[in-house]
N, CA, C and O of each residue as an XYZ file, in Angstrom:
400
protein
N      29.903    -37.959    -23.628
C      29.480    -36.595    -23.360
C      28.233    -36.592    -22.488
O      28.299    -35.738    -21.604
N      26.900    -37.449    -22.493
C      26.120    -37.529    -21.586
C      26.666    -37.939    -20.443
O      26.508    -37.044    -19.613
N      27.115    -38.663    -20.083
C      27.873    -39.019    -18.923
C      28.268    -37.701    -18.358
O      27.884    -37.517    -17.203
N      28.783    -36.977    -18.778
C      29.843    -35.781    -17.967
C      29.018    -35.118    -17.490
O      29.170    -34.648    -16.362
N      27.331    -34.786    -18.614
C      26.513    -33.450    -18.348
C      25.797    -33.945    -17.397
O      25.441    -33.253    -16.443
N      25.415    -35.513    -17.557
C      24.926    -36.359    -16.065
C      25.747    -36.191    -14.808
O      25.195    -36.133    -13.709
N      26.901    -36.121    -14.935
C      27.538    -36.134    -13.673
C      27.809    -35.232    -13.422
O      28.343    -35.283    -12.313
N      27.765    -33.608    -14.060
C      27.745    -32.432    -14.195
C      26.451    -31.784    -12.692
O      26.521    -31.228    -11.596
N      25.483    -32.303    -13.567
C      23.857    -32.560    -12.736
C      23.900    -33.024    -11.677
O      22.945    -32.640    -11.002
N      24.605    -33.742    -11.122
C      24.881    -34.530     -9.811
C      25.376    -33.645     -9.342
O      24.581    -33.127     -8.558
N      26.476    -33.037     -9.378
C      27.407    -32.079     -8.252
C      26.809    -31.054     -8.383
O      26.969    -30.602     -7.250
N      26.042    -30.081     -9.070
C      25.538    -29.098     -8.589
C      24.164    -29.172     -7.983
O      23.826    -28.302     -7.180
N      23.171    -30.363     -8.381
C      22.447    -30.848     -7.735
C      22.429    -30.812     -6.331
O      21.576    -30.197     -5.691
N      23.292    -31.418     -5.867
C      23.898    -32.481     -4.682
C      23.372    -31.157     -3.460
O      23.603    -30.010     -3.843
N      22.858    -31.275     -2.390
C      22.457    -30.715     -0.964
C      23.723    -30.355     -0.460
O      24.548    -31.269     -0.469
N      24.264    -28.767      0.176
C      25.347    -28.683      0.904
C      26.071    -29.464      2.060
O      25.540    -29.475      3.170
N      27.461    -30.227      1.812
C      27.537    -31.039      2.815
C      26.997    -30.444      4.469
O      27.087    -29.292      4.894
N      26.354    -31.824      5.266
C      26.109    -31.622      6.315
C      24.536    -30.906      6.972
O      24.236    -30.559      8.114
N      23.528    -30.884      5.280
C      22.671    -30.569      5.464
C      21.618    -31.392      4.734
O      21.683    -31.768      3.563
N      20.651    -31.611      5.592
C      19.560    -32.705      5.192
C      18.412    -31.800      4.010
O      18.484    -30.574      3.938
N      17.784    -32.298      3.477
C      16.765    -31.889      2.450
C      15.706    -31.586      3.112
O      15.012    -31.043      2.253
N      14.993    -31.577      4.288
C      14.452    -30.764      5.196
C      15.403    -29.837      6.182
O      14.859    -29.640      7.268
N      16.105    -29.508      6.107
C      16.776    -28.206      6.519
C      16.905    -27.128      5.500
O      16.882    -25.927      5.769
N      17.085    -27.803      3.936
C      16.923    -26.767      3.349
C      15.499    -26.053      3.313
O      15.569    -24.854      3.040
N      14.595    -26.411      3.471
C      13.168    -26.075      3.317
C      13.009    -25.236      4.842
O      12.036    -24.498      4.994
N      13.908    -25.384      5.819
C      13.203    -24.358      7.056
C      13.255    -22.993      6.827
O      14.373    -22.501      6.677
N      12.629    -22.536      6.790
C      12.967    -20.452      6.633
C      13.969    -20.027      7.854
O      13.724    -20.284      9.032
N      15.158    -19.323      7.386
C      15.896    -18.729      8.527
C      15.042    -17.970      9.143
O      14.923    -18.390     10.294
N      14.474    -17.182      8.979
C      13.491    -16.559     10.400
C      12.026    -15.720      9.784
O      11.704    -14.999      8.839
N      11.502    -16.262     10.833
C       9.862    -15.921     10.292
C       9.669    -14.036      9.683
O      10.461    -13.149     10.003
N       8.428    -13.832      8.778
C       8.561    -12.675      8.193
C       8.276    -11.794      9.250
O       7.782    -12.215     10.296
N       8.523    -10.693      9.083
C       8.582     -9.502     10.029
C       7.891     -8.268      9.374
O       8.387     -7.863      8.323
N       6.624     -7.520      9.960
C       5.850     -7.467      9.729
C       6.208     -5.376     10.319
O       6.982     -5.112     11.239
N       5.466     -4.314      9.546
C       5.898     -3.063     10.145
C       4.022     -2.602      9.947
O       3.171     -3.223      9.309
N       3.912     -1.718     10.502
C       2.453     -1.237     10.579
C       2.664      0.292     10.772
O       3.413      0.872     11.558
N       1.747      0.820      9.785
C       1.354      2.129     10.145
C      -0.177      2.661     10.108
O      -1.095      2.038      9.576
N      -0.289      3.775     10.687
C      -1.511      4.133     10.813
C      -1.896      5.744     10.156
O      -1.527      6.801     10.668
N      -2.635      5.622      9.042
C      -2.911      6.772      8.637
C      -4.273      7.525      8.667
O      -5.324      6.968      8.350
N      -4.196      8.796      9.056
C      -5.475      9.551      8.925
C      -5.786     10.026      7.432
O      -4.944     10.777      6.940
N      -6.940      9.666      6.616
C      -6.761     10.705      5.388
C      -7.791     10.934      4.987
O      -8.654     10.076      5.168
N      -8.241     12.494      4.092
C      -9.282     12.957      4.074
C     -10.124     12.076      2.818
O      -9.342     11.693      1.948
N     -11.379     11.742      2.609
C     -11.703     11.064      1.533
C     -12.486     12.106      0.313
O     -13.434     12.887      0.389
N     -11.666     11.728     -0.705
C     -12.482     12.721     -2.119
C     -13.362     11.766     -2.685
O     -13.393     10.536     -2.728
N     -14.207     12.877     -3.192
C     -15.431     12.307     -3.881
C     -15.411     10.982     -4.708
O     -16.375     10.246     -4.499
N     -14.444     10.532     -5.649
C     -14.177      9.177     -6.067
C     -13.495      8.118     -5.335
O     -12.998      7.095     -5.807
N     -13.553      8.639     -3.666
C     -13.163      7.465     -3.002
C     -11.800      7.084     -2.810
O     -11.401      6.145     -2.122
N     -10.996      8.040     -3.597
C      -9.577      8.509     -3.595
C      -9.190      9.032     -2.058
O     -10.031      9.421     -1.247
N      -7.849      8.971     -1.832
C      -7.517      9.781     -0.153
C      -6.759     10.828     -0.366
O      -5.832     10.888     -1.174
N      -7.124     11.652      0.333
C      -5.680     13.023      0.159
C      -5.580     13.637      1.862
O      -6.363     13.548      2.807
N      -4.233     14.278      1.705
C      -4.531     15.133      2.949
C      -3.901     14.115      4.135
O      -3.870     14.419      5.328
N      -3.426     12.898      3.597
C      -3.138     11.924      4.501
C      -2.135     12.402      5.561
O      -1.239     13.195      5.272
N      -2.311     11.885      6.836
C      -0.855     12.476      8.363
C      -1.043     10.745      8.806
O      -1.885      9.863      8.640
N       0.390     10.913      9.506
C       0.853      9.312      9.961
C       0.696      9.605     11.745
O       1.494     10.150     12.508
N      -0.650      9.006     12.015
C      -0.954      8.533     13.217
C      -0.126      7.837     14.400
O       0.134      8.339     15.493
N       0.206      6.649     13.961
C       1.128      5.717     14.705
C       2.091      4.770     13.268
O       1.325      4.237     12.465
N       3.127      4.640     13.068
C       3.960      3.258     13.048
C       4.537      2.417     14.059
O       4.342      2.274     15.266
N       5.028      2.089     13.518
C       5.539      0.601     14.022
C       6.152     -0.569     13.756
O       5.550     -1.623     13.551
N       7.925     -0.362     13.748
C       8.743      0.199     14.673
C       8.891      1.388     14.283
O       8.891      1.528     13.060
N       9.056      2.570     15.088
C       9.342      3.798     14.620
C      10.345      4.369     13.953
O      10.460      5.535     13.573
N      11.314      3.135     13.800
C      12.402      3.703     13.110
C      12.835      3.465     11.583
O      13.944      3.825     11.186
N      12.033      2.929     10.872
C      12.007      2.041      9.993
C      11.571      2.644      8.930
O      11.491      2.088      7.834
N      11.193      4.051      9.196
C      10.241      4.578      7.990
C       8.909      4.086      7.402
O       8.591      4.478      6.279
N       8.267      3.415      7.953
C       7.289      3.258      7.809
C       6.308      3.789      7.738
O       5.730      3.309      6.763
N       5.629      4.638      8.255
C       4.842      5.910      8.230
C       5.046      6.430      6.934
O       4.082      6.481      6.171
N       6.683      7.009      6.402
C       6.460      7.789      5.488
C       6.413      7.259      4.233
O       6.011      7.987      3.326
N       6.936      5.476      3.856
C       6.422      4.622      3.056
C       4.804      4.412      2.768
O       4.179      4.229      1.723
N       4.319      4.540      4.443
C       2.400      4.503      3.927
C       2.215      5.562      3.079
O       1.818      5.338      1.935
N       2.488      6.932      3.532
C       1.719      8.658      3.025
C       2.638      7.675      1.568
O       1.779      6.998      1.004
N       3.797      7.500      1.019
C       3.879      7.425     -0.395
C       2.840      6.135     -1.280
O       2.686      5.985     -2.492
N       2.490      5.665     -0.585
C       1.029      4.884     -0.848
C       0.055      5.239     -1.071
O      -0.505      5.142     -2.163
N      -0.461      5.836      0.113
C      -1.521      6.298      0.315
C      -2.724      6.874     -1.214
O      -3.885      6.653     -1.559
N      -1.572      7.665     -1.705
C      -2.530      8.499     -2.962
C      -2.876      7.164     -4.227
O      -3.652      7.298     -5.173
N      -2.389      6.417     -4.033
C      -2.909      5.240     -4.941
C      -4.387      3.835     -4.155
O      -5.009      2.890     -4.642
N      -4.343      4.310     -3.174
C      -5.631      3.683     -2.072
C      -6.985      4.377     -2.389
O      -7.130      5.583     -2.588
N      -7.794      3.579     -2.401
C      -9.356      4.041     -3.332
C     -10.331      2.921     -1.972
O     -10.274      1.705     -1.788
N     -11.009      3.826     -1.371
C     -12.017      3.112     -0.464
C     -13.486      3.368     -0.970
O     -13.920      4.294     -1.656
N     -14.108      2.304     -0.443
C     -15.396      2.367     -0.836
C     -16.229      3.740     -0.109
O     -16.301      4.119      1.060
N     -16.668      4.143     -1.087
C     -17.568      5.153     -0.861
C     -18.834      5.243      0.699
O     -19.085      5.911      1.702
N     -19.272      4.055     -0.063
C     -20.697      3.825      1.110
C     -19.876      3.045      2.594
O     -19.244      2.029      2.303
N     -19.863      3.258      3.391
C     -19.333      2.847      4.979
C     -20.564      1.757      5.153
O     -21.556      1.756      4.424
N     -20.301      0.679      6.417
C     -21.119     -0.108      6.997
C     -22.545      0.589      7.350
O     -23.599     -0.044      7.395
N     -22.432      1.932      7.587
C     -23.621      2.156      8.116
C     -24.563      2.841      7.017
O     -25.557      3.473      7.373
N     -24.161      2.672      5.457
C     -24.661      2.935      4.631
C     -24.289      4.608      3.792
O     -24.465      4.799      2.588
N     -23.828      5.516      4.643
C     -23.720      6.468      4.480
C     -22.038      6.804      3.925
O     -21.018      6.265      4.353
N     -22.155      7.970      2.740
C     -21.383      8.126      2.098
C     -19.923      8.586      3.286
O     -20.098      9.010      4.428
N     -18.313      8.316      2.515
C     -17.764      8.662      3.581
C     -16.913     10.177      2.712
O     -16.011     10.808      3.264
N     -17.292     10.412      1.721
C     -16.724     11.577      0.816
C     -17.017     12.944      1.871
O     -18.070     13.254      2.427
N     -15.874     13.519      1.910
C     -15.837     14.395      2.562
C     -15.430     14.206      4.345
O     -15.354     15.125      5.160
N     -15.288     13.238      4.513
C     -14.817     12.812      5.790
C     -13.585     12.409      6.183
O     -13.476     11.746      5.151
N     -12.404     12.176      6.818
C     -11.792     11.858      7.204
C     -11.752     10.352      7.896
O     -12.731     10.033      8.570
N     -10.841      9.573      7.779
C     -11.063      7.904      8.330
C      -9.404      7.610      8.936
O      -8.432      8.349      8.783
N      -9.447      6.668      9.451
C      -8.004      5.807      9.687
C      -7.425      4.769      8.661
O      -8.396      4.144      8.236
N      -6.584      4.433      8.233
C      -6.112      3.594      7.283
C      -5.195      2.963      8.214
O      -4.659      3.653      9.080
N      -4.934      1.575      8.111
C      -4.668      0.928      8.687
C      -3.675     -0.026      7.385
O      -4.360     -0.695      6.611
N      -2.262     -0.055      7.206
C      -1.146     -0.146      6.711
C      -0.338     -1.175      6.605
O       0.049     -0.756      5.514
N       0.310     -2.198      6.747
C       0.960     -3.742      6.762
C       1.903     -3.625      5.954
O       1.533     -3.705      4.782
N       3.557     -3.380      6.186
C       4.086     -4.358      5.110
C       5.225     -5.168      6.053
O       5.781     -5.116      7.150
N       5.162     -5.903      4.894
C       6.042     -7.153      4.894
C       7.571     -6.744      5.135
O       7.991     -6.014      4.238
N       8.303     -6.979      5.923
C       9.934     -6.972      5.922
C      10.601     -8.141      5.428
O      10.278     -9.207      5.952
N      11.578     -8.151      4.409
C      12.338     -9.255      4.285
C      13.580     -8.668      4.234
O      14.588     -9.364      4.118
């Protein structure tokens, strides 16, 4: 009975004929990447609302309207580089996802 579950282990083991054990490891094609660009107003806890879709990219992909369903869960820091609060202002959000 070990024998069989050993040799069991072997054939499903075994690499598809005609393919080396570094071919299985190449990725069929590199990740592909969509971008959007959002405007949105900032509330007092740094929360966004009020968000509009600037630019995506590719335009056909829905992307844009995948960011705005994001968007209300995105929390930016209050204080900006130049020290000053950004509550009550409007900013760009800048968006990435991944395609597989």
């Amino acid at each position: 009975m070990i024998a069989s579950l050993a040799l069991a282990a072997a054939v499903v083991a075994s690499p598809a004929p005609g393919k080396t054990p570094s071919d299985l490891l190449t990725p069929v094609s590199e990740p592909r990447f969509a971008t959007a660009l959002l405007n949105c107003y900032v509330k007092n806890d740094g929360h966004l609302t009020a968000c509009t879709v600037q630019d995506e990219s590719p335009n056909d992909l829905g992307v844009g309207q995948a960011a705005l369903s994001m968007a209300s869960q995105f929390q930016v820091d209050l204080l900006g580089p130049d020290g000053k609060s950004r509550a009550g202002s409007y900013m760009q959000i800048p968006v990435k996802i991944r395609i597989r």
